[in-house]
ZANU-306823 format. One record per residue: x, y, z of N, C-alpha, C in turn. Coordinates in steps of 0.001 Angstrom, whole numbers, plus 500000, padded with zeros to 6 digits. Example, Ala and Ser with C-alpha at 12.3 -4.5 7.8 and 13.67 -1.06 7.14 Angstrom:
BEGIN
513190494310507800512300495500507800513200496700507800512850497750507080513670498940507140512900500030507870
// end
This chain:
BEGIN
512460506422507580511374507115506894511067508441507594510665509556506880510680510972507356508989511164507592508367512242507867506997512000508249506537512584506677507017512861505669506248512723504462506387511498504368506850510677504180506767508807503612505587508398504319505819508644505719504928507819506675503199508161506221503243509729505676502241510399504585501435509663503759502773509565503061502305509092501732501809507307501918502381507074503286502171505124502922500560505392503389500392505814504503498705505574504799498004506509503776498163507665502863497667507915502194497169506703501281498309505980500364498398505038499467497596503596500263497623503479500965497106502117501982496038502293502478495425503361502567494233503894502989493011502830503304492818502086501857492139500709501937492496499636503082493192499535503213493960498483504567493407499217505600493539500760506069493170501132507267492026501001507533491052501343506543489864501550506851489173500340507172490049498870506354489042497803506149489412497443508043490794497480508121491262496786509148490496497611510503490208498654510444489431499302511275487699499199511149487668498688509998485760498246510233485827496800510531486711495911510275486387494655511164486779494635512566487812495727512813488062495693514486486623496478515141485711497253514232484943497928515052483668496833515005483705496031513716482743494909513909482600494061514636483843493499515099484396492644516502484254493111517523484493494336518136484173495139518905482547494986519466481820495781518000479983495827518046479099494148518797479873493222517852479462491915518496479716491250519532480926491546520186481324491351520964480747492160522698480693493051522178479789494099522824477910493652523045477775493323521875475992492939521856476233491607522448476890490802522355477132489149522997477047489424524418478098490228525033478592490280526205477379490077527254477298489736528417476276489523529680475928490863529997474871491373530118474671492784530695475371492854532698475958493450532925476531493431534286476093494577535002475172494386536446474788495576537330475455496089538310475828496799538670476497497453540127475397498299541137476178497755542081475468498694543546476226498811544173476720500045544557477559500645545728476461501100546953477884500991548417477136501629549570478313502051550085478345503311550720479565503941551508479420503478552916480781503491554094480717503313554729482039504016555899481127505227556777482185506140557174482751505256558791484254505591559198484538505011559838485258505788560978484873506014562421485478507130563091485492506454564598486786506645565207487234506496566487486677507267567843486031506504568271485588507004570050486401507397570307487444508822570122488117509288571365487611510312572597488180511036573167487847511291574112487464512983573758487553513732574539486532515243574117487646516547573720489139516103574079489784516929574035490288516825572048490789518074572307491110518020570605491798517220570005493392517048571456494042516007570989493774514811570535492811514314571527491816512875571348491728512703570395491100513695570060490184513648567995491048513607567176492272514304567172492983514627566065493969513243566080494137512673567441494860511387567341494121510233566485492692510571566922491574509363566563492140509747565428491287510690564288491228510884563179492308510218562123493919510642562848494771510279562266495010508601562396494452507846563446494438506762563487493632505766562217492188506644562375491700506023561319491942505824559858492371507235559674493360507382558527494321506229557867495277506145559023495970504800558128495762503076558598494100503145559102493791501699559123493030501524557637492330502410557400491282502540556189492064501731555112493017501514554948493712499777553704493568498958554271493591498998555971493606497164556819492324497425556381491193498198556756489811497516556509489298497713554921489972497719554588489714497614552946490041495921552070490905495510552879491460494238552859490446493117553925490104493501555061489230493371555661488207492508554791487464493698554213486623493476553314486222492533552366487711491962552355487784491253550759488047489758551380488552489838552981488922488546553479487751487515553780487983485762554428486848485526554373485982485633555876486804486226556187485860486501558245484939487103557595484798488650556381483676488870555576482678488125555055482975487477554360482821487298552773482310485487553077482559484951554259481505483774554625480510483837555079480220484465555932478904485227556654478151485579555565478445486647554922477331487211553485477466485878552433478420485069552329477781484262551725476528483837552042476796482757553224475696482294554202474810482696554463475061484307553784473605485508554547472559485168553242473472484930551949472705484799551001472345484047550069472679482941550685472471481653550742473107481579549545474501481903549657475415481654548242476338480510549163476347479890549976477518478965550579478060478402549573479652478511550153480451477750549905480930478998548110480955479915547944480819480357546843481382482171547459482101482130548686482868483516549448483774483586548444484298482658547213485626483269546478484534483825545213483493483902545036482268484354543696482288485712544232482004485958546203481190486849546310482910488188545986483800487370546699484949488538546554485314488990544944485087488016544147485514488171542544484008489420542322483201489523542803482201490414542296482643491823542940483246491699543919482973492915545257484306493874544572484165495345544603485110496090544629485020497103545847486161497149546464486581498030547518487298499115547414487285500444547510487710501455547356487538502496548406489072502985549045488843504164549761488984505586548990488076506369548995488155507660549030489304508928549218489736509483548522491232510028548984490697510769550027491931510825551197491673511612552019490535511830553081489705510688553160488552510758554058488918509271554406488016508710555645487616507597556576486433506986555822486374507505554406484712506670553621485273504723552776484752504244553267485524503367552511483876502846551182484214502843550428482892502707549512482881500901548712482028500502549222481735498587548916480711498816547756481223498317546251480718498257545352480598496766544590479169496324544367479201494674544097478062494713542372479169493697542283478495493574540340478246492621540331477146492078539650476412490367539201475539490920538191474827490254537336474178490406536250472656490211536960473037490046537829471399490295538675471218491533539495470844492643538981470935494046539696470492493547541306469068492881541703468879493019543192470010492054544017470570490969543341471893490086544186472971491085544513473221492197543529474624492766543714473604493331544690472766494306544768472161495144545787472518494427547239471954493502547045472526492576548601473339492213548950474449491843547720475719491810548391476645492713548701476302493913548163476786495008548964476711495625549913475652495517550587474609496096551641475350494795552900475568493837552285475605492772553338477031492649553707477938492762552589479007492994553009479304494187553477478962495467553719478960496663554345478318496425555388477201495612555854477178495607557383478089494531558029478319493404557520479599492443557947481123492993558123481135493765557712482549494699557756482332495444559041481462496140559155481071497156560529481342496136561975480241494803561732480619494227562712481732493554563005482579493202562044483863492636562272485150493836562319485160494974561924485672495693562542485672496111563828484719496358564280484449496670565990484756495586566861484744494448565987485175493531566961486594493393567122487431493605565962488876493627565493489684494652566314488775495723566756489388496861566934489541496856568656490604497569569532490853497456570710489678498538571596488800497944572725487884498201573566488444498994574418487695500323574596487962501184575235487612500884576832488145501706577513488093501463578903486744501119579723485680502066578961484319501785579231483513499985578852484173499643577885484085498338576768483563498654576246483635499652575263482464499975574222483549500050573016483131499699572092484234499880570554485025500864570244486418500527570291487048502375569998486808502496568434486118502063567609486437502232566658484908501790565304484349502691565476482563502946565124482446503009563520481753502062562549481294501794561697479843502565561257479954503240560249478528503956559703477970503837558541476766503176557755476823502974556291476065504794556202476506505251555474475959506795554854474855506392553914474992505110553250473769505235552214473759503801551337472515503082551924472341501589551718472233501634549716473028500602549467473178500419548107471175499819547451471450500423545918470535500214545340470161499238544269469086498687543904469139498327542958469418498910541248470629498581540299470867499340539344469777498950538213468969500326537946467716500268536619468574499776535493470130500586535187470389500033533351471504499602534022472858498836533564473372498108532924474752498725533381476403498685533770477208499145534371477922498729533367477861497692532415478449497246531418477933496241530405477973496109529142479379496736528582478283498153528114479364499030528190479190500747527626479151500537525743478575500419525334478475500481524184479353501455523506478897502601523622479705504182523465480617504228523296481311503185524446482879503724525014483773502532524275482955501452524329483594500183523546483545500502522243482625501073521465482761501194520287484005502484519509483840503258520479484652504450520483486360504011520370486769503388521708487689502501521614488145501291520714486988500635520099487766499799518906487550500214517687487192501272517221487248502318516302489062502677516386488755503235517700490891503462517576491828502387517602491200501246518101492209500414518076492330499994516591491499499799516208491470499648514678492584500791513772492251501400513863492803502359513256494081502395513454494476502006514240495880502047514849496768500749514539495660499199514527496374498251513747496253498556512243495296499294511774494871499416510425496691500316509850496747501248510569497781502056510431499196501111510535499459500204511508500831499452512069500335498307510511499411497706510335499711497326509129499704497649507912499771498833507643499558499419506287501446499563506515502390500247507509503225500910507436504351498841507747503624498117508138504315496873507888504261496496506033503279496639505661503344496041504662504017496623503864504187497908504102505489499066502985506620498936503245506380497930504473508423497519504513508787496134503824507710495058504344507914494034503983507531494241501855506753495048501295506579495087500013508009495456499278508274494318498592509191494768497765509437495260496311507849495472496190507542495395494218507837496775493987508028496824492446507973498494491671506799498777491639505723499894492301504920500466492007504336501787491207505954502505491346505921503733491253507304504255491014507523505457490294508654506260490184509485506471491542509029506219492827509364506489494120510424505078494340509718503703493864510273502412494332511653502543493435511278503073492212512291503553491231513565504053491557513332505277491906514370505859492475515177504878494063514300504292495064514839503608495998515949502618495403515600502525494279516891501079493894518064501979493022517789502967491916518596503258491381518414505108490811519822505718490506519471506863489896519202507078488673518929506402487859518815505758486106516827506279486372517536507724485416516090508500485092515189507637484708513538507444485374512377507420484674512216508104483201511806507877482275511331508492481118510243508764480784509608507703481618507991507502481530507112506943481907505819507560482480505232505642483114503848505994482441503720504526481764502470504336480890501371503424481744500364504041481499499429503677482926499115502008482175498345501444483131497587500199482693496235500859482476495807499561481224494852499795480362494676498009480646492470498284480577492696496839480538492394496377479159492408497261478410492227496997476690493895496622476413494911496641477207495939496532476855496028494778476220495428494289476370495914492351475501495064492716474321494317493378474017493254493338473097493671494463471784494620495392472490494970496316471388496071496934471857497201495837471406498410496312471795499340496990471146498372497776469914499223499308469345498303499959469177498452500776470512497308501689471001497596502803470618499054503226469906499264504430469405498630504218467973497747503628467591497241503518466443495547503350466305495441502132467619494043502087468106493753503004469311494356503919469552493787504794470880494794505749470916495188506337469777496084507648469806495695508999470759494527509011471122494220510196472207494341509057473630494624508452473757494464507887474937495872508525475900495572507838477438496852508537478207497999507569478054497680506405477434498774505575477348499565505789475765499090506517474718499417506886473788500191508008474053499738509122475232500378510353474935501814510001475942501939508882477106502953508538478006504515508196477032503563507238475971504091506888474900505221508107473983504493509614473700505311510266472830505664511557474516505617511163475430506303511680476292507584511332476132507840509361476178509069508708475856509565509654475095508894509620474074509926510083472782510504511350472750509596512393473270509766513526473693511425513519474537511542513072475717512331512810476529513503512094475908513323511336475180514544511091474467515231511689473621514703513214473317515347513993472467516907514390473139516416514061474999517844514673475543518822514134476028518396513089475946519255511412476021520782511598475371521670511439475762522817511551475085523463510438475385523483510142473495524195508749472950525557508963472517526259510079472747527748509857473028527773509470471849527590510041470601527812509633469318527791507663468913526635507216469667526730505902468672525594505921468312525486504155467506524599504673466799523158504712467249521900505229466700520989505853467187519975504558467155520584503007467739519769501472467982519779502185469600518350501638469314517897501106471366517312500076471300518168499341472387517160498165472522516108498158473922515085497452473865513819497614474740514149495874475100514230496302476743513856495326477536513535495187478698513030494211479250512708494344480811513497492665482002513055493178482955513733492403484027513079490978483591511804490605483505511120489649483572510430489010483131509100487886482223508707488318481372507304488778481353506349489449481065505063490129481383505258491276481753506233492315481833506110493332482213505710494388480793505338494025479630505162494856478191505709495379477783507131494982477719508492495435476555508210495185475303507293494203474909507045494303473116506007495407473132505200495733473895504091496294473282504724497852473588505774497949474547506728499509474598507431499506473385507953498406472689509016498346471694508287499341470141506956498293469913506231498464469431505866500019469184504851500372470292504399501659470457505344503052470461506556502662470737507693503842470955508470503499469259508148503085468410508440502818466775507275503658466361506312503103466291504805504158465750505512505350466208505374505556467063505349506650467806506858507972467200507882507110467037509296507795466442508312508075464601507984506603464260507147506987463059506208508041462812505422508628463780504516509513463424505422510902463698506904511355464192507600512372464125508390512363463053508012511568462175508868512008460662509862510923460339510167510296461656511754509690461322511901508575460612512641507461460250512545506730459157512782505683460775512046504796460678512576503547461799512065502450461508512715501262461660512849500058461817512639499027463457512126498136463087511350497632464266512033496279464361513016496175465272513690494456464833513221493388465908512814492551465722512235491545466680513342490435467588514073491249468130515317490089468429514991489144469891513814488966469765513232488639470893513118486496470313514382486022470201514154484914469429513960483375470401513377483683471171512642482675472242511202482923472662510627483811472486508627484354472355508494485083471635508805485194469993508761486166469421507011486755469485506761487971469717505443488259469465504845489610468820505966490001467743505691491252467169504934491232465921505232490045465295504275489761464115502788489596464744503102488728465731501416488355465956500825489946465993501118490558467198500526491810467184500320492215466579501383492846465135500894493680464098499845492885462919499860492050463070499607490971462391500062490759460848501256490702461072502559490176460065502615488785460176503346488173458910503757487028458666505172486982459254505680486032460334506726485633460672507609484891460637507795484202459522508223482936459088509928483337459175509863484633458399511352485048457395511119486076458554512426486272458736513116487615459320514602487924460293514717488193461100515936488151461574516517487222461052516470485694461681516912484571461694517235484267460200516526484647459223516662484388458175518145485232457357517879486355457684518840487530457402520397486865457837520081486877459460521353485956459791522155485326459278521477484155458978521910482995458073522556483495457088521854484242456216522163484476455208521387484256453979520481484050454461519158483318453236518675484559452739518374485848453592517907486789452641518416488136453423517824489121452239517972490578452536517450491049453315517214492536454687516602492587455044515337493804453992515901493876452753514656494875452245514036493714451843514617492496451347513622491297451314512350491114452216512613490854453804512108490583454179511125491434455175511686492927455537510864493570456180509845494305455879508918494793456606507593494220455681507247495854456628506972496933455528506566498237456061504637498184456878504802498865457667503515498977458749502545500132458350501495499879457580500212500667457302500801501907456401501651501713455473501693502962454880502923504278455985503213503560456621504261504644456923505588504900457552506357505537458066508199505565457612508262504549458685507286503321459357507863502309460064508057500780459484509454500345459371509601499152458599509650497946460274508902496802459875509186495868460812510033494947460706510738494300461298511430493276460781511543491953461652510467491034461121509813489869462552510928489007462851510993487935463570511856487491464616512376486394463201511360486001462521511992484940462033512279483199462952512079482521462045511915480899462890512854480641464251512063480416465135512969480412466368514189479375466258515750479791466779516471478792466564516613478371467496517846476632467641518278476448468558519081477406469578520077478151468903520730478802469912520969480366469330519714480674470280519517482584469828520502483260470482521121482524471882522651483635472366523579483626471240523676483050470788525187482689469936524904483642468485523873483394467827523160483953466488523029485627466965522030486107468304522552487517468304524320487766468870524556487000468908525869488220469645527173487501468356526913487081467828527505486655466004527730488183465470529056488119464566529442489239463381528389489727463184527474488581462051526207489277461367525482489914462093525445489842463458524708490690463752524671491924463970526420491966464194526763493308464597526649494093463245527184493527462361527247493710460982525604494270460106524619493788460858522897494248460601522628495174461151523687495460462259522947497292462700523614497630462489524953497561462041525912498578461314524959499517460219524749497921459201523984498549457840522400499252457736521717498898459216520560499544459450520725500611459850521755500786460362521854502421461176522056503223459981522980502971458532523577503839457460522036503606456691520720503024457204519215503031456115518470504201457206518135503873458272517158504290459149517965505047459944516981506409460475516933507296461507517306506454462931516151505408463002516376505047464653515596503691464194516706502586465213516440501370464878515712500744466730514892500480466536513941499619468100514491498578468025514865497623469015514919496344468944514126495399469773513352494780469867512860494296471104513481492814471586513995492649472801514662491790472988514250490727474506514303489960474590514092489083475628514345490065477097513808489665477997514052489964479360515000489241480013515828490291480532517414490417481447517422489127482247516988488627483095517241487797484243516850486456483454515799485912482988515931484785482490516971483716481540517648485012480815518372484636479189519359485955479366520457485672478449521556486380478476521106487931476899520358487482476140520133487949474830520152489458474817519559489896475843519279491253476144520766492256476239521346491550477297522601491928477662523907491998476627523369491098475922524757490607474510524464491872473338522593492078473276522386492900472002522727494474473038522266494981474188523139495708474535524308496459474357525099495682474391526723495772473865526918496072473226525698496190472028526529496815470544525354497511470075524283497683470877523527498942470734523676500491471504523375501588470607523674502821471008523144503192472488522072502560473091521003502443474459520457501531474298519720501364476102518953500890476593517629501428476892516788500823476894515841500949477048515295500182478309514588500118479947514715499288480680512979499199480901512108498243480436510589498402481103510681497627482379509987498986483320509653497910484498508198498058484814507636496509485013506208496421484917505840496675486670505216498094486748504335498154488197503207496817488540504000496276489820503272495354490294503674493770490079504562494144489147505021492964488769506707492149489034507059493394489061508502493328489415509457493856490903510067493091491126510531493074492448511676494092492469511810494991493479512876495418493626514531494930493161514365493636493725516137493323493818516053492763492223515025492201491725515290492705490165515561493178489344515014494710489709515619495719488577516820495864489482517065495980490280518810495833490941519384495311490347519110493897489797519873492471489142519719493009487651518864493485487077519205493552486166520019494836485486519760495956486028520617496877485770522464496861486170522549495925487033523735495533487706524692494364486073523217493711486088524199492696484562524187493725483311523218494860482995523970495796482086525020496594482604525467496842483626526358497387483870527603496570483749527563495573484118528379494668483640529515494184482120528254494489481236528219494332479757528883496300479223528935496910480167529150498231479848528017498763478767526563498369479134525896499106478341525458500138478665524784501033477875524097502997477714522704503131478204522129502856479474520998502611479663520372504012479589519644504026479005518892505779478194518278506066479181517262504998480113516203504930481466515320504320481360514258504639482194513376503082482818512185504019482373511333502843481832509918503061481693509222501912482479508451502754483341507491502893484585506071502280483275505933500481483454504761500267482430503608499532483419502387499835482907501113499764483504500984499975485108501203501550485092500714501467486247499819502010486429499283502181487911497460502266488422497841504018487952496712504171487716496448505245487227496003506130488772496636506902489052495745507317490438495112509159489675496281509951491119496071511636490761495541511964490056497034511619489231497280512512488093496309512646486688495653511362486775493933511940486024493617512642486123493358513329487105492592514586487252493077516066486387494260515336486021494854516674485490494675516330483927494412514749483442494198515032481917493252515469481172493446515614480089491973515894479254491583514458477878490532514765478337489327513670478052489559513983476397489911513237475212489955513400474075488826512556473563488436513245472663487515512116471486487566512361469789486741511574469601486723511558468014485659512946467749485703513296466287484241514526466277483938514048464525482556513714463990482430513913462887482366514965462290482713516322462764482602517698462282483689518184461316483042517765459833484564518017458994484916519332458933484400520502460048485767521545459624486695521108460986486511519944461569487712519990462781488619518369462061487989517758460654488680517397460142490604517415460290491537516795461007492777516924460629493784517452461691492785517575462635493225518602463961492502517841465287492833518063466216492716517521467490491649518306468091490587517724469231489936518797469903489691517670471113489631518184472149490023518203473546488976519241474108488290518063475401487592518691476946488037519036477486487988520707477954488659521232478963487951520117481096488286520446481722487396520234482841485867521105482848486189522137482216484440523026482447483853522068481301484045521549480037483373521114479104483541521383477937484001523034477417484613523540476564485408522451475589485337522126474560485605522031473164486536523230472433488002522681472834489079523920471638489646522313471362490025523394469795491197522111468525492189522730469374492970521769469320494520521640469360495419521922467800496893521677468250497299521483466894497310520283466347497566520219464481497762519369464074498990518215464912498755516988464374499036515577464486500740515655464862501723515542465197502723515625465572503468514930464042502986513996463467503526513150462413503805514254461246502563515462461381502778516444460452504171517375460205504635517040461481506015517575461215507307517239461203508680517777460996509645516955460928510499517211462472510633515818463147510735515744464592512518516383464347513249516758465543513925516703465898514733516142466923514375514542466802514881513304467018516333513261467139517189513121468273518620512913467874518825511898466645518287510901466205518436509977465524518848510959463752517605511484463576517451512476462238518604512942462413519700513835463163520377514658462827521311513603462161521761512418462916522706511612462641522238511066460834520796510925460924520802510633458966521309511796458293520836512992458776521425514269457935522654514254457499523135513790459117525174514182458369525749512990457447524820512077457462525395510971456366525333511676454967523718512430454855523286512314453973523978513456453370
// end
């Protein structure tokens, strides 16, 4: 990953960082308010050799003391110390409490050795510092070799008797909170950039491209009106999932079908990702550019195109098949305009065998020489073979992949078994995904009872502004690869 990815993941994860960083700072806060308040008292204690008057003397002393200052630092911590000040303070039997409290530290470069003692009782540490700084003095002088006179070569001084501490040495609130603020942030961050490795779903045109080079065409956001009105190019024609919709179509003007015929079939990896309601909506949608199209339901294990439109499904494919009827018999035109449907018809025992049959090939032969552009909607790739068989003898593919729903090595698997079948995959439509940005860039459409804007479109700029657009796209005659191919028949 390059440092734009690494960008874009905590951009996109943002939620993870922040949460994972307010419970580390909450753990932190309580943990902090729980904690024992802890006091310190330090006392210094300078340490210098009786030598004699000449310079050498001194400068020998000096350097002597110099590198004992770790023996009596250790000193300090031993129990020839640290029983006595027990005993002094009537802590007996408790010299391994008083050393776990006591910190010892020399000073760079000087003879100061500084005895610092913590307990949650500010005046105990006071005393046990003070006490172990005079127990050190006397057990040094005694440790140390007697000069010729017998007097100590080696002289103990406290500079400044330890105090009792007014506030609190720990915990630092400030500094603890400060610190698990970053630590947070930092697991918040290590798991946002774990979970973008271990995530394997389609979210986005980005996950898209990671698996394959098979152009996006389109990604139609999620709507949660989507179960409730699932031909939204009819119930929500200004919407952004309507206009994603004649983006498709748009984009398929440049699609090159290598002269066959102008059938696509619509399917997806899995099932729930909204290949009927793409099948669906991208028919309206060819319908409102002029073209003559047909809507075939070859989806003959959940058929659900009648329900939606709310057609009768009894008769249709299956029926045709057989041979029981025509399809001008049975397909049943949609609200008045150039879209004919043609429902699944009674589910059979064996729908592999019935689509990938003569007649069938033989039904888009004769639909392609009626209609501009024939939809098919067909079962999803990985469960059932159906998709892959009607493939084969359609002009494209059509591939929905549902954001959030579908796994990487899926659309792998399934584009891998059309490749297989040698089918024309046209590209992938990117369906319901989160709507983020790129809102910001649409415009807000509505209805207007104002009959001189009667017939024409009008659209919110961002300032507020009210301009018509042009007329309806249906008003004109599309230039659909499909149309040219009726022309030259015709």
């Amino acid at each position: 990953m390059e440092l734009g990815d690494y960008l874009r993941v905590l951009r996109s994860r943002w939620l993870t960082i922040v949460g994972v960083a307010l419970l580390t700072l909450a753990a932190t806060a309580v943990g902090t308010l729980l904690a024992t308040p802890q006091y310190t008292s330090s006392t210094r204690i300078f340490f210098a050799v009786q030598a004699g008057e000449s310079v050498s003397d001194l400068a020998q002393g000096s350097t002597f003391t110099e590198k004992q200052m770790a023996s009596y630092a250790e000193v300090a911590r031993s129990p020839i110390v640290l029983e006595p000040v027990a005993e002094r303070l009537n802590l007996e039997g408790n010299a391994a409490a008083v050393g776990s409290s006591l910190s010892v530290a020399v000073a760079a470069d000087t003879t100061i050795l500084q005895i610092s003692a913590t307990d949650e009782d500010p005046v105990l540490a006071r005393d046990m510092a003070n006490a172990v700084a005079d127990q050190l003095a006397t057990t040094v002088g005694g440790l140390s070799p007697e000069r010729p006179d017998g007097t100590e070569a080696v002289r103990a001084t406290m500079l400044s008797e330890a105090q009792a501490a007014s506030s609190p040495s720990s915990p630092q609130v400030s500094r603890n909170l400060i610190l698990g603020l970053a630590l947070g942030l930092m697991l918040g961050g290590a798991l946002a950039l774990l979970r973008e490795v271990l995530d394997t779903k389609v979210r986005d045109n980005s996950d898209i491209a990671a698996v394959t080079d098979v152009t996006p065409l389109a990604t139609v956001p999620f709507e949660d009106s989507g179960t409730s009105h699932p031909v939204f190019m009819h119930d929500d024609s200004m919407g952004l999932r309507a206009e994603a919709i004649r983006r498709l179509r748009t984009n398929l003007q440049f699609v090159d079908f290598q002269d066959r015929p102008s059938s696509i079939v619509v399917t997806s990896s899995v099932p729930g990702e909204g290949k009927t309601t793409a099948s669906i909506n991208l028919a309206a949608s060819l319908a409102d550019a002029g073209a003559r199209v047909i809507l075939v339901d070859a989806d003959l294990r959940r058929p659900s195109v009648a329900k939606y439109l709310g057609f009768e499904g009894r008769v249709g494919l299956t029926t045709v098949l057989i041979g029981r009827a025509k399809v001008e018999d049975v397909a049943q035109p949609w609200q008045g305009s150039s879209l004919d449907v043609l429902p699944s018809g009674q589910v059979p025992p064996n729908p592999s065998e019935l689509l990938g049959s003569r007649a069938m090939s033989q039904l888009l032969a004769d639909l392609a020489a009626t209609y501009d552009v024939i939809v098919i909607d067909s079962p999803p790739l990985l469960p059932v073979t159906d998709a892959a068989i009607l493939s084969k003898m359609a002009g494209g593919t059509l591939l929905v992949a549902g954001a959030d729903r579908l796994q990487k090595q899926q659309l792998r698997a399934s584009l891998e078994s059309l490749e297989q079948v040698d089918a024309h995959v046209l590209g992938i439509v990117l369906n319901k995904a989160q709507r983020k940005d790129r809102d910001r860039y649409a415009y807000e459409y509505y209805s207007s009872d104002d009959p001189s804007l009667t017939g024409s479109r009008v659209s919110r700029t961002r300032s507020g502004r009210r301009t018509p657009s042009p007329a309806p796209m249906h008003a004109k005659r599309s230039t659909w690869p499909g149309e040219k191919l009726s022309a030259a028949r015709r």
